[in-house]
C-alpha positions in Angstrom: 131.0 87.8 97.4 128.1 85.9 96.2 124.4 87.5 96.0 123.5 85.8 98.9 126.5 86.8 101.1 125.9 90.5 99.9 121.8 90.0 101.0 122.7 88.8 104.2 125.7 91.3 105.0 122.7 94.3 103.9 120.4 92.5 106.6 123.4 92.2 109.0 124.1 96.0 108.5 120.3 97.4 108.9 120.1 98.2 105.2 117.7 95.9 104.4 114.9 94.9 106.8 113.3 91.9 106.5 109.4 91.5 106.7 107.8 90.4 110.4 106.1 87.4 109.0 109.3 85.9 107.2 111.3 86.6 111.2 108.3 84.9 112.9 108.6 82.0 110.0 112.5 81.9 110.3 112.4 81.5 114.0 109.3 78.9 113.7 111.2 76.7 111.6 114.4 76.5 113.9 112.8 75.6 116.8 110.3 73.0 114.3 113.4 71.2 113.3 115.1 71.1 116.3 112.5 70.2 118.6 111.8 66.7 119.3 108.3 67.4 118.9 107.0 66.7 115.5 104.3 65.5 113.2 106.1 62.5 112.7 108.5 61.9 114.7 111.8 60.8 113.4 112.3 58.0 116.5 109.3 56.0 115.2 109.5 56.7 111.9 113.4 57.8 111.1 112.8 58.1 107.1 109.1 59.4 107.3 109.8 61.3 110.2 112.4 63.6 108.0 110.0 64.6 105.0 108.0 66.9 107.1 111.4 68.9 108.5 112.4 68.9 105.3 109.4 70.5 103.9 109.6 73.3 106.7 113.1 74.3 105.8 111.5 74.0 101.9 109.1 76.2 102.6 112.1 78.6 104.5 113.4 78.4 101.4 111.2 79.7 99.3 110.8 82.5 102.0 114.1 83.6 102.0 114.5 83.1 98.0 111.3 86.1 97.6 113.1 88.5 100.5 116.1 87.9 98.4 114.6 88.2 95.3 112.4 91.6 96.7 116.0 92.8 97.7 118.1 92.2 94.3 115.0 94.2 92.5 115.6 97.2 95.1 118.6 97.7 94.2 117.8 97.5 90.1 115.6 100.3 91.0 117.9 102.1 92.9 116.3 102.3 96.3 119.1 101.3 98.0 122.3 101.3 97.4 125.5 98.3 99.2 
């Protein structure tokens, strides 16, 4: 199992919990890229209107890559154990 698939089966089992503001940034960019309501909206501007979800889920990204990345260094230390 990859690093990823062993981060998200920790969060999955309640070993590792993740920090408020990256939940409330999660859920944010769901409902961002799936709602038709946008900065620019993809119907008037179909290439255009895709840059700006793409740099929510970017910014995701980088989210998830430092909860990851704050997880992989607990268990180097040895707070918690998989």
């Amino acid at each position: 199992m990859s690093m990823w698939g062993k981060f998200i089966t920790a969060i999955l089992k309640g070993k590792w919990r993740i920090s408020p503001l990256s939940w409330i940034a999660a859920i944010g960019t769901v409902i961002y890229v799936v709602s038709p309501i946008d900065f620019v909206p993809e119907a008037f501007l179909p290439l255009i209107g895709y840059i700006d979800d793409l740099g929510v889920l970017g910014v995701m990204a980088i989210l998830a890559t430092r909860e990851k990345s704050h997880w992989e260094t607990s268990l180097r230390d040895g707070s918690i154990v998989i």
